[in-house]
C-alpha positions in Angstrom: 161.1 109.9 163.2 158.8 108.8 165.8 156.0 108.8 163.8 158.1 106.2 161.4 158.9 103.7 164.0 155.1 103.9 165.3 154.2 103.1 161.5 156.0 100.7 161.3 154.9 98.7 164.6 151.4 99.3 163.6 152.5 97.4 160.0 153.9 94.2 162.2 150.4 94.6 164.4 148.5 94.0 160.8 150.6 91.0 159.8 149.7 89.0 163.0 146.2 88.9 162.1 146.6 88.7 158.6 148.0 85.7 158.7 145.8 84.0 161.2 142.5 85.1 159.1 143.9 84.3 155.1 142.0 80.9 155.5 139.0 82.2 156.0 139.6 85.3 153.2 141.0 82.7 151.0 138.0 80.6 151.3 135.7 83.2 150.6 138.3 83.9 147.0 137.4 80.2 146.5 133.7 80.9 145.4 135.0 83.2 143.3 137.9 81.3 141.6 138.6 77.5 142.8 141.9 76.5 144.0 142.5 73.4 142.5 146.5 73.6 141.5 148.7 71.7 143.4 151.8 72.4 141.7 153.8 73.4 145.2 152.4 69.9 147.2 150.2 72.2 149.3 146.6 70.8 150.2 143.7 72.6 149.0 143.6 74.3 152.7 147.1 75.2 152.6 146.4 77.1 149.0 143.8 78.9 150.6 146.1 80.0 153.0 148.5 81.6 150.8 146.0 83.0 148.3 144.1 84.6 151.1 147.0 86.4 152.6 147.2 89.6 150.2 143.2 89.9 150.8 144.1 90.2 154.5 147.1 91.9 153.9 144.8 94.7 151.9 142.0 94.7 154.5 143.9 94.9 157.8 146.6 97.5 156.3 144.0 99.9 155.2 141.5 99.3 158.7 144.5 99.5 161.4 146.3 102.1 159.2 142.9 104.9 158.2 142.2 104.2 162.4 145.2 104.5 164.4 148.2 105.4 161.8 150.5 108.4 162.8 151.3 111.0 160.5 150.4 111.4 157.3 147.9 107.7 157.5 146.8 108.0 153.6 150.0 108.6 152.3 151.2 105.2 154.4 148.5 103.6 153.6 148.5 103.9 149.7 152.3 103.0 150.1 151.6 99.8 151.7 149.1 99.3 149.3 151.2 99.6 146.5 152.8 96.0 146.4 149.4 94.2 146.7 148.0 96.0 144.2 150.8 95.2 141.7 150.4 91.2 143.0 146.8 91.6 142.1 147.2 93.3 138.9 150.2 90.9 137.8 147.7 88.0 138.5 143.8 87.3 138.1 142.9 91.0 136.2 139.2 89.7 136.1 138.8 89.9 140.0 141.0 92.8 140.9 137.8 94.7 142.3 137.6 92.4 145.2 140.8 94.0 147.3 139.5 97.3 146.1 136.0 96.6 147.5 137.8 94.6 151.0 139.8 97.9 151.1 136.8 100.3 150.8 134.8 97.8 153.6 138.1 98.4 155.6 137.8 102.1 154.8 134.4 102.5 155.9 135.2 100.4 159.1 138.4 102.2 160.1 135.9 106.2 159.5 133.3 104.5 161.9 135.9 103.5 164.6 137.2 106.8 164.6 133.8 108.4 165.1 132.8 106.2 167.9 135.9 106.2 169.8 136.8 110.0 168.7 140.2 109.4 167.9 142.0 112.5 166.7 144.1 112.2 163.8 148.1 112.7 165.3 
């Protein structure tokens, strides 16, 4: 049960900067598909916001999660994963490899930490 409630900390550790960074994710979605609706009376800055949010959501799960996660870290990590992945597929189809690429750079990043710092898996 420890291992849960550590998890779980570690999941409220990833929202903080996921939200503070879906601007600048969201801006980089922009190039790929402009954010011109304004159906909800958000600015073009505050649609950025909220498309850029699951992109962060995706990259900081899968970094803070394949670095420091107790347990059994895939298993958690594909779990969290889960719901993103079904907002993505339920959405723009076309660019659905661009969480799956954030989440390999993520991968990549989180195996590198782990090798410089040495952390042990729990």
């Amino acid at each position: 049960m420890n291992h849960f409630i550590k998890n779980i900390l570690l999941l409220a550790v990833a929202l903080v900067p996921s939200y503070f960074t879906a601007e600048y994710f969201g801006s980089v979605y922009d190039y790929f598909s402009p954010q011109y609706d304004n159906s909800i009376g958000l600015g073009k800055e505050g649609l950025k916001i909220i498309v850029g949010i699951p992109f962060t959501y995706t990259f900081f799960t899968t970094l803070l999660f394949q670095s420091f996660g107790f347990g059994n870290r895939n298993k958690w990590t594909l779990w969290l994963l889960a719901p993103a992945l079904l907002f993505f597929a339920s959405g723009d189809l076309k660019h659905i490899y661009l969480p799956i690429i954030l989440a390999l750079i993520a991968l990549g990043l989180a195996v590198l930490l782990r090798k410089i710092f040495k952390i042990q898996s729990l």
